[in-house]
FIVEXMI-932808 format. One record per residue (C-alpha): chain; x, y, z; residue in one letter; residue number from 1. Coordinates in steps of 0.05 Angstrom, whole numbers, plus 5000, padded with zeros to 4 digits. Last residue first. Example, Ala and Ser with C-alpha at 12.3 -4.5 7.8 and 13.67 -1.06 7.14 Angstrom:
residues 2
<site chaine="A" X="5273" Y="4979" Z="5143" residu="S" num="2"/>
<site chaine="A" X="5246" Y="4910" Z="5156" residu="A" num="1"/>
***
This chain:
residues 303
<site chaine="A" X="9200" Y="8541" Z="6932" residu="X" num="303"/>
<site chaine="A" X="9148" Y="8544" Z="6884" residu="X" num="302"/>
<site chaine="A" X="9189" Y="8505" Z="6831" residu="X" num="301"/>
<site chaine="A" X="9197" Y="8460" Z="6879" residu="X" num="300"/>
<site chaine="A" X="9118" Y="8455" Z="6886" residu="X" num="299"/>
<site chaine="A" X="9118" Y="8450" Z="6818" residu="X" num="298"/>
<site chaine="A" X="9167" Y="8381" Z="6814" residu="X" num="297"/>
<site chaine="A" X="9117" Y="8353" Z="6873" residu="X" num="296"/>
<site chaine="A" X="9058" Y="8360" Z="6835" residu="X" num="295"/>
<site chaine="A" X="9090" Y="8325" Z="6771" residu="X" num="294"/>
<site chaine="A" X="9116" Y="8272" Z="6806" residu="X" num="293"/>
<site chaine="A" X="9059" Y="8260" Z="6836" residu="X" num="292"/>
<site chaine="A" X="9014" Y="8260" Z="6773" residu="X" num="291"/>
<site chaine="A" X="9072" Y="8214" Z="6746" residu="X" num="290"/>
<site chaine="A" X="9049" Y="8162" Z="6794" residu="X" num="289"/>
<site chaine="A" X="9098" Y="8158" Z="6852" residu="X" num="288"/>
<site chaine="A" X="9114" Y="8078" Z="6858" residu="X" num="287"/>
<site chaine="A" X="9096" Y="8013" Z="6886" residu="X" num="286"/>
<site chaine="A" X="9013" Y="8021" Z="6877" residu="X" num="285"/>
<site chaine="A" X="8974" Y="7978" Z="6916" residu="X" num="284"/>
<site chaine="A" X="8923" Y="7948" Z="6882" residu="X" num="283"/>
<site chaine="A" X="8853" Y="7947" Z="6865" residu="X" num="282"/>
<site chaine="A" X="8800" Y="7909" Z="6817" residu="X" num="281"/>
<site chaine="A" X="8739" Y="7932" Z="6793" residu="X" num="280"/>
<site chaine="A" X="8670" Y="7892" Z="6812" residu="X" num="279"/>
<site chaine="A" X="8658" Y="7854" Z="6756" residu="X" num="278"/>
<site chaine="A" X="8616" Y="7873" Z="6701" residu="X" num="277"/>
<site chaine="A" X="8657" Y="7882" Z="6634" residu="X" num="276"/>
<site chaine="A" X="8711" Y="7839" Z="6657" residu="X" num="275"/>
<site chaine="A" X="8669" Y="7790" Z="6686" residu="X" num="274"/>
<site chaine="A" X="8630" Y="7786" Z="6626" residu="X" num="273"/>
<site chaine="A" X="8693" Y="7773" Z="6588" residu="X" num="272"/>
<site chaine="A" X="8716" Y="7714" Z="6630" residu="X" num="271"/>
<site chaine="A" X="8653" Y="7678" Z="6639" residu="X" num="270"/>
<site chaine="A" X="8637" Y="7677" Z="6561" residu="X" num="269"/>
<site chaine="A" X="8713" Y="7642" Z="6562" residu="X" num="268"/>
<site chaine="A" X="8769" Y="7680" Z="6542" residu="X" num="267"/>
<site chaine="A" X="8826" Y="7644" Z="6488" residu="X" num="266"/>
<site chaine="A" X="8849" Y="7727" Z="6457" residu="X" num="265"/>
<site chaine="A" X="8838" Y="7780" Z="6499" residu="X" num="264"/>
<site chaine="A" X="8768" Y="7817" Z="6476" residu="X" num="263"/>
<site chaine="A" X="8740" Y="7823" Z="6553" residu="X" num="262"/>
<site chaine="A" X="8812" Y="7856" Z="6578" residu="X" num="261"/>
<site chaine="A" X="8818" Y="7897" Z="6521" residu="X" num="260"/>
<site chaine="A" X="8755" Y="7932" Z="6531" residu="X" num="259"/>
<site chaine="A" X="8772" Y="7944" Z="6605" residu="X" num="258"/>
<site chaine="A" X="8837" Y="7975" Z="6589" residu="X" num="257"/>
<site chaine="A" X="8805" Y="8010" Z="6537" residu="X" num="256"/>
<site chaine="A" X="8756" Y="8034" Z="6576" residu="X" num="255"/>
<site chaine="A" X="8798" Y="8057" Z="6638" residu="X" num="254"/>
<site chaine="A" X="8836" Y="8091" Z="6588" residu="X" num="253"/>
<site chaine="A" X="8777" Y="8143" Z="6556" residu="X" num="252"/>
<site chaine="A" X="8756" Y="8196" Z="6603" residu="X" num="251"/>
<site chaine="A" X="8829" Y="8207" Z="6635" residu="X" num="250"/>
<site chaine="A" X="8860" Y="8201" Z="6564" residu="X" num="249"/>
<site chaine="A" X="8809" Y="8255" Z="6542" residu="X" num="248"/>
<site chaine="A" X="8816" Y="8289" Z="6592" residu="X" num="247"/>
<site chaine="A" X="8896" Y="8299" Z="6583" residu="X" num="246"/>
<site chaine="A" X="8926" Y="8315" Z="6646" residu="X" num="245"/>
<site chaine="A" X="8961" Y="8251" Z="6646" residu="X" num="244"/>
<site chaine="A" X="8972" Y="8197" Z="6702" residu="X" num="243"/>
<site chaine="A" X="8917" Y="8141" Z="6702" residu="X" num="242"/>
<site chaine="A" X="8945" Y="8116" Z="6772" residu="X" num="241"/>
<site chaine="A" X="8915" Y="8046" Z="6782" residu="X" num="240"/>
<site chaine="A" X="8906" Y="8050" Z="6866" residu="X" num="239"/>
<site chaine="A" X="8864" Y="8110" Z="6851" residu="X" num="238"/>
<site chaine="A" X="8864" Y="8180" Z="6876" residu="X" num="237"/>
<site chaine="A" X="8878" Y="8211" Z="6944" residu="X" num="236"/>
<site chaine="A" X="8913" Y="8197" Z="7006" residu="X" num="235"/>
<site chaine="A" X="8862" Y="8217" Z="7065" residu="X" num="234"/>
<site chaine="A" X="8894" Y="8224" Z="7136" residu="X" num="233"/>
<site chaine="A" X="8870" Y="8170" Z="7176" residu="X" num="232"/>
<site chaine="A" X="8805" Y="8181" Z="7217" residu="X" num="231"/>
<site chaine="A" X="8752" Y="8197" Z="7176" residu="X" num="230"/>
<site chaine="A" X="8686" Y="8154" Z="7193" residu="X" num="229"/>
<site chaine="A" X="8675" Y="8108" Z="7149" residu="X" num="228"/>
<site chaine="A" X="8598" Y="8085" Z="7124" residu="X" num="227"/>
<site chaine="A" X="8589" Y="8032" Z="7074" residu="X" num="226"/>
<site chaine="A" X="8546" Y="7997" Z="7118" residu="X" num="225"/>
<site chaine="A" X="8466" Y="8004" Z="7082" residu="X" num="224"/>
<site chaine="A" X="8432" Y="8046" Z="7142" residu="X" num="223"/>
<site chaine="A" X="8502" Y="8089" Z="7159" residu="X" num="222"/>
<site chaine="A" X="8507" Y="8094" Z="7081" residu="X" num="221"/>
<site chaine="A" X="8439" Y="8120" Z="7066" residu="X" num="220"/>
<site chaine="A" X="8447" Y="8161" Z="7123" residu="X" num="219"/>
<site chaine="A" X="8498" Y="8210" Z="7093" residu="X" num="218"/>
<site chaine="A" X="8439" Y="8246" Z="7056" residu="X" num="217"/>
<site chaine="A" X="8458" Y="8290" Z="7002" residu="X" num="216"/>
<site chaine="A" X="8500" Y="8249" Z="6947" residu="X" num="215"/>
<site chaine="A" X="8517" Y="8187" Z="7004" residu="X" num="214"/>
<site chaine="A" X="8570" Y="8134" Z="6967" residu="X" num="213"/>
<site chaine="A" X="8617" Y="8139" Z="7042" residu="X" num="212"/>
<site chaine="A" X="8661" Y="8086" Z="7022" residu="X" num="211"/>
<site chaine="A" X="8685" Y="8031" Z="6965" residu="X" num="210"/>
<site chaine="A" X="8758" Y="8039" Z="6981" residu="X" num="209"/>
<site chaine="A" X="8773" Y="8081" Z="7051" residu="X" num="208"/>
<site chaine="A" X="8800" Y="8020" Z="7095" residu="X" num="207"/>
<site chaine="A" X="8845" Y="8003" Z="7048" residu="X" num="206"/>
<site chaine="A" X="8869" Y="8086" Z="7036" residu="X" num="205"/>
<site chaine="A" X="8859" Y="8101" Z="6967" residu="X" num="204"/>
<site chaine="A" X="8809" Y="8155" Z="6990" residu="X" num="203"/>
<site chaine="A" X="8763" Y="8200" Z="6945" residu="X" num="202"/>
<site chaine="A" X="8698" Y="8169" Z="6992" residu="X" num="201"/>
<site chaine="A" X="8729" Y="8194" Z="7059" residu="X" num="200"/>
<site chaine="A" X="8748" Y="8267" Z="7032" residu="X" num="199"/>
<site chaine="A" X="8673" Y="8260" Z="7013" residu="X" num="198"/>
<site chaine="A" X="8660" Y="8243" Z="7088" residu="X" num="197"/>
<site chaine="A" X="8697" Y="8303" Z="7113" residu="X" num="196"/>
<site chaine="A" X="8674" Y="8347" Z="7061" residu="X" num="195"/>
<site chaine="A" X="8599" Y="8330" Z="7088" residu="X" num="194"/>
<site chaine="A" X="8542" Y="8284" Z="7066" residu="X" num="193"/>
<site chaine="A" X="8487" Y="8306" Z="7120" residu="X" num="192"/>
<site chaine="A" X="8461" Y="8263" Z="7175" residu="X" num="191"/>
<site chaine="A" X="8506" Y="8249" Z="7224" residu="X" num="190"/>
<site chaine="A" X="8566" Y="8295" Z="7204" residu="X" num="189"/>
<site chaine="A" X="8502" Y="8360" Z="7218" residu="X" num="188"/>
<site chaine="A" X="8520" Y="8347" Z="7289" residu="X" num="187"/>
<site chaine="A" X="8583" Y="8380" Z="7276" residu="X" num="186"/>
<site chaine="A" X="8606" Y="8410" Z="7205" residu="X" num="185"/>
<site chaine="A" X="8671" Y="8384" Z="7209" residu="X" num="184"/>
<site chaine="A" X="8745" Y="8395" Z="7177" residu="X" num="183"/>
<site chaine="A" X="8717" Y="8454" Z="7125" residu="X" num="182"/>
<site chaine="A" X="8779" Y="8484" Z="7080" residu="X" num="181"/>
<site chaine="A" X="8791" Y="8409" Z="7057" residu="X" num="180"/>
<site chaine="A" X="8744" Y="8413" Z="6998" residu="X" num="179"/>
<site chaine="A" X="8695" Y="8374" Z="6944" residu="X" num="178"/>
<site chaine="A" X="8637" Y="8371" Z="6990" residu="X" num="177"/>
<site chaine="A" X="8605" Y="8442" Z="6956" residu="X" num="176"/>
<site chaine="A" X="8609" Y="8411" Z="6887" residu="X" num="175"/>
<site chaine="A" X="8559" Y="8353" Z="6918" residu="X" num="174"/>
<site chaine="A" X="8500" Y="8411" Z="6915" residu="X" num="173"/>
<site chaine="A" X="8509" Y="8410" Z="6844" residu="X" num="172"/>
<site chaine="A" X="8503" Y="8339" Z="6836" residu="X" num="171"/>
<site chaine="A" X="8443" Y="8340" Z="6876" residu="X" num="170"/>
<site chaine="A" X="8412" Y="8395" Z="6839" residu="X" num="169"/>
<site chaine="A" X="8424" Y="8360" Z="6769" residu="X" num="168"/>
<site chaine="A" X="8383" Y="8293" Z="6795" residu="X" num="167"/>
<site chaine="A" X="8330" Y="8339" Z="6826" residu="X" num="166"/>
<site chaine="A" X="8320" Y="8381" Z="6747" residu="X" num="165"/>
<site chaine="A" X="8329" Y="8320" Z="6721" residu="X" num="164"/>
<site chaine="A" X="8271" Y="8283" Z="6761" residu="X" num="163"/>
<site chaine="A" X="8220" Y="8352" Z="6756" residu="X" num="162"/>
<site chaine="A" X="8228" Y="8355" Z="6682" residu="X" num="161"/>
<site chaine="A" X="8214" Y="8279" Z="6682" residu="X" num="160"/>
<site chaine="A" X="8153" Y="8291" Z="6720" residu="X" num="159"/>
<site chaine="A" X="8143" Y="8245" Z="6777" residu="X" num="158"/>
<site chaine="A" X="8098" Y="8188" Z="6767" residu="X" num="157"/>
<site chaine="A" X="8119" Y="8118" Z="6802" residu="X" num="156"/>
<site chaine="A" X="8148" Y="8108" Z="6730" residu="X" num="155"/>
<site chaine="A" X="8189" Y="8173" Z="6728" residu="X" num="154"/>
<site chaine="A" X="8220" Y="8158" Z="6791" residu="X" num="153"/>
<site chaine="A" X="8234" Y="8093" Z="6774" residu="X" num="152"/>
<site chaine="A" X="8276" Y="8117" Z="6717" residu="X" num="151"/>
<site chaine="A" X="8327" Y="8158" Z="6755" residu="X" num="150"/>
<site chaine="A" X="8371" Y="8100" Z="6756" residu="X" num="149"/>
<site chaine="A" X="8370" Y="8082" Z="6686" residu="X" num="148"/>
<site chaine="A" X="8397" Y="8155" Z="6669" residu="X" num="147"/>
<site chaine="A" X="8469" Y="8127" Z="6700" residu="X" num="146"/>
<site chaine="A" X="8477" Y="8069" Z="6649" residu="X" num="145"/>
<site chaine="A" X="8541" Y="8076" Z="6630" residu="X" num="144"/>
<site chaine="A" X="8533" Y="8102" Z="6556" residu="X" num="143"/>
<site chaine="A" X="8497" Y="8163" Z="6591" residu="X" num="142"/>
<site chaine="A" X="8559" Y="8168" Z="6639" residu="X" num="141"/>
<site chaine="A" X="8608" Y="8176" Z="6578" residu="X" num="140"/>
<site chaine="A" X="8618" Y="8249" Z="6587" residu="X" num="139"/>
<site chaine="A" X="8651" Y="8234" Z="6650" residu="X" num="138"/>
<site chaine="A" X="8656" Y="8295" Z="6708" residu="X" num="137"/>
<site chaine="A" X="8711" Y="8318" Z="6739" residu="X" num="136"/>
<site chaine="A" X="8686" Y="8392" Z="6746" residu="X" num="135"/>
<site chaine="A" X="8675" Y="8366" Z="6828" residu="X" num="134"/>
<site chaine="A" X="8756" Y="8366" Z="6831" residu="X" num="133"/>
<site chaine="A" X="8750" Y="8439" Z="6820" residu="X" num="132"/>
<site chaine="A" X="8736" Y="8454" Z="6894" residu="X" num="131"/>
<site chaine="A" X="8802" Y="8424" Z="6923" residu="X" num="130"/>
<site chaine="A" X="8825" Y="8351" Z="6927" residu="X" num="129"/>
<site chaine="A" X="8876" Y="8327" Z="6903" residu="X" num="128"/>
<site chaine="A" X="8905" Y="8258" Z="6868" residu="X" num="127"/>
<site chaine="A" X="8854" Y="8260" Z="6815" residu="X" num="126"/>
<site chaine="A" X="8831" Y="8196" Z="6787" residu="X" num="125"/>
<site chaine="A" X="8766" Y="8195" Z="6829" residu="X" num="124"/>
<site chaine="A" X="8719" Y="8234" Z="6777" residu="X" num="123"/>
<site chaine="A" X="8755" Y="8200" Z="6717" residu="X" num="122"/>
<site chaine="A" X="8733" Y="8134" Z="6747" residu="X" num="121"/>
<site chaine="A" X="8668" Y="8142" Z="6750" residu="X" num="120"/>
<site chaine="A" X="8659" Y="8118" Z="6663" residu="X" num="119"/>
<site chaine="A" X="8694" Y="8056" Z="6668" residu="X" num="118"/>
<site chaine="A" X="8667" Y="8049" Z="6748" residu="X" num="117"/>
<site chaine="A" X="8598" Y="8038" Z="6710" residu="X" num="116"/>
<site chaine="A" X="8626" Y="7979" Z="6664" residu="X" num="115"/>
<site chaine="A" X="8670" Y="7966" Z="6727" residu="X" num="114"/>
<site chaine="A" X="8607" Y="7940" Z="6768" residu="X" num="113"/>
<site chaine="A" X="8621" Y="7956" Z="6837" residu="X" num="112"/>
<site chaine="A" X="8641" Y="8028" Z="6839" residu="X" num="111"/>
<site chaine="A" X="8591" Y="8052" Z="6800" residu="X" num="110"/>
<site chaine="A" X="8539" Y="8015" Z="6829" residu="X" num="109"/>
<site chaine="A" X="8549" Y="8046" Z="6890" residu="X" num="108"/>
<site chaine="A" X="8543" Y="8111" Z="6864" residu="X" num="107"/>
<site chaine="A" X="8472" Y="8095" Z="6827" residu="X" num="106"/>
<site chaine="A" X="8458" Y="8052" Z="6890" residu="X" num="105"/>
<site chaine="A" X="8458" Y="8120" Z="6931" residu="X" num="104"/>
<site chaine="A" X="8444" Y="8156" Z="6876" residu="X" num="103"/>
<site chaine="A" X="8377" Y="8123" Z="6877" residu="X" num="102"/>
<site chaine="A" X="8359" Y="8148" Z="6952" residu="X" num="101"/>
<site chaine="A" X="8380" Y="8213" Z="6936" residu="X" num="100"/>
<site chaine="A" X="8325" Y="8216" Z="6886" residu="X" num="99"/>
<site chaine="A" X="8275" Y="8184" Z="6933" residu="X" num="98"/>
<site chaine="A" X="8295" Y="8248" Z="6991" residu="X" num="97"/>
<site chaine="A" X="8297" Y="8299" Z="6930" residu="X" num="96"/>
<site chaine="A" X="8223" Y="8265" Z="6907" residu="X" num="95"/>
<site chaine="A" X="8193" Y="8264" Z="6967" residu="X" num="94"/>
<site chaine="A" X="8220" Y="8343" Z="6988" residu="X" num="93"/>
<site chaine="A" X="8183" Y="8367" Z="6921" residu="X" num="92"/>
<site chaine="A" X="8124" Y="8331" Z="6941" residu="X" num="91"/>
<site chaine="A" X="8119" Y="8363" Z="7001" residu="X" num="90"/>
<site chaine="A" X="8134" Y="8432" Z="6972" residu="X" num="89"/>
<site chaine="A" X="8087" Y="8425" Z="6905" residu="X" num="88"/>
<site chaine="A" X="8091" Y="8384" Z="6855" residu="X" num="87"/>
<site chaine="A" X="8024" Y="8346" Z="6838" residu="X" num="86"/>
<site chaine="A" X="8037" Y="8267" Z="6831" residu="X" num="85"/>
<site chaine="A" X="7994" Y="8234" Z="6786" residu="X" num="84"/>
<site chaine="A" X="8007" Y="8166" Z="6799" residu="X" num="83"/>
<site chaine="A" X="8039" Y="8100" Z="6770" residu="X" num="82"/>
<site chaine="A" X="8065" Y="8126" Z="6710" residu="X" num="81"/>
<site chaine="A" X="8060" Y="8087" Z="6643" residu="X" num="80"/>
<site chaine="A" X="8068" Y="8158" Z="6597" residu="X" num="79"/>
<site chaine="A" X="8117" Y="8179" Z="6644" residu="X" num="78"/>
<site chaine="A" X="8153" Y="8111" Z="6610" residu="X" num="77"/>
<site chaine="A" X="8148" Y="8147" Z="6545" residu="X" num="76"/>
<site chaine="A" X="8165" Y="8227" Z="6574" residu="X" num="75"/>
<site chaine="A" X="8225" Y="8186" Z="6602" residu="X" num="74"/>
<site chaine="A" X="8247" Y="8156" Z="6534" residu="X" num="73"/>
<site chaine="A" X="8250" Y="8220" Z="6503" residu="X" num="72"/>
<site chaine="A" X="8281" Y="8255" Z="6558" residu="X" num="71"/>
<site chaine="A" X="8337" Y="8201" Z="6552" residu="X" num="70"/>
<site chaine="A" X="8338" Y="8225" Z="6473" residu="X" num="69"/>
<site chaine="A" X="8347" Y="8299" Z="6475" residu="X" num="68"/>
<site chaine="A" X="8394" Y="8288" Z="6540" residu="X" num="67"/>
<site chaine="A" X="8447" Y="8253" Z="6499" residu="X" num="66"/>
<site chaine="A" X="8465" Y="8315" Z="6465" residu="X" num="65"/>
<site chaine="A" X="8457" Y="8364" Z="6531" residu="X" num="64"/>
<site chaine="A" X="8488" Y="8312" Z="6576" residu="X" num="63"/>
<site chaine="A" X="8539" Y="8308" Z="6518" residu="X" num="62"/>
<site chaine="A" X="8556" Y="8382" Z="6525" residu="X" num="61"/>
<site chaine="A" X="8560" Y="8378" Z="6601" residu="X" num="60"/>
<site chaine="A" X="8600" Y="8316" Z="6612" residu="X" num="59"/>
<site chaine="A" X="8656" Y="8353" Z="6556" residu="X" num="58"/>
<site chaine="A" X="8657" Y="8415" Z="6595" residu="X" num="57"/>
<site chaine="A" X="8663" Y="8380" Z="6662" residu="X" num="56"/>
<site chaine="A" X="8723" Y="8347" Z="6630" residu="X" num="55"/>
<site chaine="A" X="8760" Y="8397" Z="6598" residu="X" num="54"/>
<site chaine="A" X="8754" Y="8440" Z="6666" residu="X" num="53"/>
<site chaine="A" X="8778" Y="8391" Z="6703" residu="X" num="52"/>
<site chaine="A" X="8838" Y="8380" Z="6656" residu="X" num="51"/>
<site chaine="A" X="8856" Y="8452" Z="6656" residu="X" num="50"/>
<site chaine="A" X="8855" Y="8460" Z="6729" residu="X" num="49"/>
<site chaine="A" X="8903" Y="8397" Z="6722" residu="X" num="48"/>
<site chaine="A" X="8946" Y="8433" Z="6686" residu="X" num="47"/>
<site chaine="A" X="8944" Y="8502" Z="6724" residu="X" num="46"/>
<site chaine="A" X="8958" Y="8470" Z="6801" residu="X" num="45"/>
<site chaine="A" X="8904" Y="8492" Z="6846" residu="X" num="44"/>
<site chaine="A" X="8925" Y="8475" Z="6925" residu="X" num="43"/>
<site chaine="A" X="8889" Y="8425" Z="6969" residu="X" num="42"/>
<site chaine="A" X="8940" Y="8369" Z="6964" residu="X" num="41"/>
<site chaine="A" X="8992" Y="8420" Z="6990" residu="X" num="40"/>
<site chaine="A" X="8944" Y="8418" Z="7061" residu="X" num="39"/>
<site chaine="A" X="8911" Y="8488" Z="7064" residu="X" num="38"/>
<site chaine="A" X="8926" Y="8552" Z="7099" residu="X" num="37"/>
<site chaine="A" X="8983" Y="8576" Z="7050" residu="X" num="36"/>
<site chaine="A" X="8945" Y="8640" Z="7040" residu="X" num="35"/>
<site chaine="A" X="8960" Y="8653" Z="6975" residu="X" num="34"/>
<site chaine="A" X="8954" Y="8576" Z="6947" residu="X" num="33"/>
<site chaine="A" X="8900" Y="8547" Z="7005" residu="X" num="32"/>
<site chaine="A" X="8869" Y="8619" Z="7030" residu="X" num="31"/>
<site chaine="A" X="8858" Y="8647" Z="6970" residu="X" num="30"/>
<site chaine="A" X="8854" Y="8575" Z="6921" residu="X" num="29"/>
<site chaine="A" X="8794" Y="8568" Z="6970" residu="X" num="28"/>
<site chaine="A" X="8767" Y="8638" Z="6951" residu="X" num="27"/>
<site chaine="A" X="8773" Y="8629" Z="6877" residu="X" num="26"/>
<site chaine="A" X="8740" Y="8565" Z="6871" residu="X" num="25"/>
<site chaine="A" X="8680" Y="8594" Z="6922" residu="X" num="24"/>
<site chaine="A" X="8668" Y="8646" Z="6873" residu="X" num="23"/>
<site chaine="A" X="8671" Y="8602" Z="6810" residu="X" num="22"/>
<site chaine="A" X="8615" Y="8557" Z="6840" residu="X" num="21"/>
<site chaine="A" X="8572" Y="8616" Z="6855" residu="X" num="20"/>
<site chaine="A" X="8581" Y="8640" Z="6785" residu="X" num="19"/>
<site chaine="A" X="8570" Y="8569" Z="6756" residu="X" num="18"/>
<site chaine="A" X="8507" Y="8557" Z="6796" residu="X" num="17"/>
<site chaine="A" X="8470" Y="8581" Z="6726" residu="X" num="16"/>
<site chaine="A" X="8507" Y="8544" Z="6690" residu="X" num="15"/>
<site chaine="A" X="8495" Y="8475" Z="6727" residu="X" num="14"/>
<site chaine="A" X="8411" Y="8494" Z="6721" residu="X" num="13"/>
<site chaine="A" X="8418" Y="8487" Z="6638" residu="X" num="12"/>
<site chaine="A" X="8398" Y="8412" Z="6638" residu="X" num="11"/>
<site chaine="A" X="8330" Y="8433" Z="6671" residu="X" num="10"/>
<site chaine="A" X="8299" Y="8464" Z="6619" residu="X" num="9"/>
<site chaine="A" X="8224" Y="8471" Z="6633" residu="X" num="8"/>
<site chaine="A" X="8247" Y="8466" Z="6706" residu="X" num="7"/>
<site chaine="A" X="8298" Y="8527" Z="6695" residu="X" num="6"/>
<site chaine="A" X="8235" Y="8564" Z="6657" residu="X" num="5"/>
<site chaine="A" X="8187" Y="8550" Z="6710" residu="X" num="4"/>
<site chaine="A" X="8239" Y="8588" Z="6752" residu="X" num="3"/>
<site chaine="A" X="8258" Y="8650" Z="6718" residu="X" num="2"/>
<site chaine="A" X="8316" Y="8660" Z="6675" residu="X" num="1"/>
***
């Protein structure tokens, strides 16, 4: 596939980093599970493999589905644009820097507002973090909202081709974030979204809730203060455990939860909005979830 065709068809560009994602799977389960040269919360454990896989599947058929219809309703609003922006390096670099800048407040959003952290929180449920934990993607981020946050872009007159094509490079750059093989990456830690401050952003750690939102640029956070520096060492997941390996319980129980919440029986208006759009609630969890249980039960096994 040549270029012009990738932008012409920008919701395939995932597949074709798939090989070079696959690659770098099988070298970090190398050194973490042959190797033994990663933390055990690095290491690849066959049913949650599964479950990634399950779910990046399922976020990349319905981006395909649902896709027919946002890029409908982009090529409208292009229609209204701004400018006529010409792509061409410059521009190119504009519109990753502006894109970046809207996942920002996309991210942010989506851990804010628990209609949008309904739909995030399969990506944080996982209490590891290796290389597949990037696959653990929501299919119900189009029902979310996310494609409203690109929308701008298309309005001040980039082409929507262009905008999906950027949106689906940053979240394939982000795959290469998900790891503990690299502690630091220098200088670069200023500026650039690193594993060390994704390992930041997948903490349940107090201090580590609602951190480090940056999809390329980690600057967005040092300007907007959501930026933590990693310090403590990272316990991941969520303070609400969803525990199964089932992605379709992983994709699906943070909205029923939420769904039952807002439908409870003697609500007020007030009281169902705010459980549809209030920020989401934590707490501390006063047990192993069964996701622990289950990891620490095969590394027995291992033994």
């Amino acid at each position: 596939m040549d270029f012009n065709s990738l932008i012409a068809h920008p919701e395939v560009l995932l597949l074709v980093l798939a090989p070079v994602f696959f690659i770098c799977i099988l070298l970090e389960w190398y050194v973490g599970d042959r190797q033994n040269k990663l933390p055990v919360n690095a290491r690849y454990h066959l049913p949650e493999v599964l479950c990634n896989f399950g779910l990046a599947a399922m976020h990349q058929l319905t981006d395909i589905l649902t896709g027919l219809l946002i890029a409908k309703l982009y090529l409208m609003f292009f229609g209204w644009r701004l400018f006529d922006i010409e792509m061409n390096v410059g521009s190119f670099i504009a519109l990753m820097v502006a894109q970046d800048f809207c996942y920002y407040w996309f991210h942010r959003a989506s851990h804010r507002i628990r209609w949008m952290w309904a739909a995030h929180v399969a990506h944080h449920s996982s209490e590891n973090m290796n290389f597949s934990t990037a696959f653990r993607q929501s299919l119900m981020y189009p029902l979310a909202g996310m494609w409203l946050f690109w929308l701008p872009l298309v309005i001040v007159g980039f082409d929507p081709n262009w905008v999906v094509f950027v949106v689906l490079l940053n979240l394939g750059l982000q795959f290469f974030v998900h790891t503990q093989a690299v502690k630091s990456l220098g200088m670069l830690e200023w500026v650039i979204n690193t594993p060390s401050h994704h390992r930041v952003h997948h903490g349940r750690n107090p201090q580590y809730i609602d951190k480090n939102y940056a999809g390329i640029l980690i600057i967005w956070d040092r300007l907007f203060g959501t930026f933590e520096k990693e310090v403590e060492t990272v316990q991941y997941g969520i303070t609400k455990p969803i525990n199964s390996f089932n992605p379709l319980v992983v994709t699906f129980t943070e909205w029923r939860d939420m769904l039952a919440e807002c439908f409870a029986a003697n609500r007020t208006l007030s009281q169902r909005l705010s459980a549809l759009f209030a920020p989401p609630k934590t707490q501390k969890p006063e047990i192993p979830s069964q996701v622990e249980l289950t990891h620490t039960q095969v590394i027995k096994d291992k033994s």
